[in-house]
N, C-alpha and C positions, 0 to 999 in steps of 0.2 A: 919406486913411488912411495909415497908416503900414505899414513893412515888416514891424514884429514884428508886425503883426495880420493882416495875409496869409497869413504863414506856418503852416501845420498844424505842431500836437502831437502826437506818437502818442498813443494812446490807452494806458493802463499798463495789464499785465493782472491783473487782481484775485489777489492772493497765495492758494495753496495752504492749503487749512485742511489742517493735519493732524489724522490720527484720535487719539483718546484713546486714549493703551494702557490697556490691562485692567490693573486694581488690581496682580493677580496677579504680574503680566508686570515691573512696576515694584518689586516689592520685592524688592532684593539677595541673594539666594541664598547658603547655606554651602555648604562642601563637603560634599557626599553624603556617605555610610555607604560606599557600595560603589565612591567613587572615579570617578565614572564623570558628571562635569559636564554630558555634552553631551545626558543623558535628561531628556525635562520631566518636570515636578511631573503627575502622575497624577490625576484627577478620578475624582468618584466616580459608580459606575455611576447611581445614583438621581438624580444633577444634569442629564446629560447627555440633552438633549432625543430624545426618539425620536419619527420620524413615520414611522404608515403608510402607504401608497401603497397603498389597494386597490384592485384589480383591477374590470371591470366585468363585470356575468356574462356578457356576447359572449364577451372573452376568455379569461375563465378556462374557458368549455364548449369554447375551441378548444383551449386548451390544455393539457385533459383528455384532449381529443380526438388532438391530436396526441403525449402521451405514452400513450396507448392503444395508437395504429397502431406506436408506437416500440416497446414492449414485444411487440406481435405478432410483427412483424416481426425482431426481435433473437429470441425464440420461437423462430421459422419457422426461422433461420440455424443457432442451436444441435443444434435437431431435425435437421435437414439433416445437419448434422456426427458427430449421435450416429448416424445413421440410414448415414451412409458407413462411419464406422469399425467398425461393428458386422457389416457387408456384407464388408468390408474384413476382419477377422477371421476371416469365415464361409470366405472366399475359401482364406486361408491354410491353415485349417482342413482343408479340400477337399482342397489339394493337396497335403500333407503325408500324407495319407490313401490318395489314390493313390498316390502315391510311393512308399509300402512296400507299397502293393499291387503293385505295379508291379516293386518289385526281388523282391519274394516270388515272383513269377511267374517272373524271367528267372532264380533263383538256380541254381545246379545244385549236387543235392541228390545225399548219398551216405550210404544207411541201413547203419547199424553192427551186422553182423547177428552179431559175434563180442562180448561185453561183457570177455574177455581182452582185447582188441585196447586198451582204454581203458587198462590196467594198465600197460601198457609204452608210452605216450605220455608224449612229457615236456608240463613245465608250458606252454610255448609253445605247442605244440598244443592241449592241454585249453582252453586260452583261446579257440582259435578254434572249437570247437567249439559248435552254436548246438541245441538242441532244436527240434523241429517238428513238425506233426500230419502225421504222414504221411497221414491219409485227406483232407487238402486241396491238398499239393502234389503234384505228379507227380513219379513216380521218376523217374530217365534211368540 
């Protein structure tokens, strides 16, 4: 036998098919209306295949399910919050209540038993001047 029969050929590797471009794709485009080249040609909604993926009913009763417990619970948090600030209010309320209970008590109180006496007050005084029931505070 000879040497060229000995010798291995590699083996070549079968050429690349390329894909068909789409008709679409292949035919030279003008310049747009709006200047703007680089936006494709638009298809229309009725060509454009749509597939559903429906659900199986396991899933879809869990996932009832689990937007059930999510709306409870998102519920429960809001309640919660309305339930604090309203507490939260009441509180304020309270104390503001005391408060002028509180300085109404400690005030010291001086009954005007002359009504000349207010005549000859100037304006800075009249200002300070407050009305009160006397049959609930105590005189001093």
């Amino acid at each position: 036998m000879s040497e060229s029969a000995t010798e291995t050929v590699p083996a070549k590797k079968p050429a690349k098919v390329k894909k068909a471009e789409k008709p679409e794709n292949s035919i030279p485009r003008g310049q747009p209306k709006s200047n703007r080249p680089w936006k494709t040609p638009k298809q229309k909604f009725s060509k454009i295949k749509k597939t559903v993926n429906r659900l199986s009913f396991e899933k879809k009763t869990a996932l009832r399910d689990e937007l059930r417990y999510i709306k409870e619970r998102s519920k429960e948090i809001k309640d919660k919050r309305k339930e604090d600030a309203v507490q939260k209010h009441q509180r304020r309320v309270e104390n503001a209540e005391r408060r002028l209970a509180n300085e109404r008590r400690s005030e010291v109180v001086q009954v005007i038993k002359n009504p000349a006496k207010l005549k000859r007050m100037k304006k800075k005084q009249m200002r300070m001047i407050e009305k009160r029931d006397v049959s609930q505070v105590k005189v001093v």
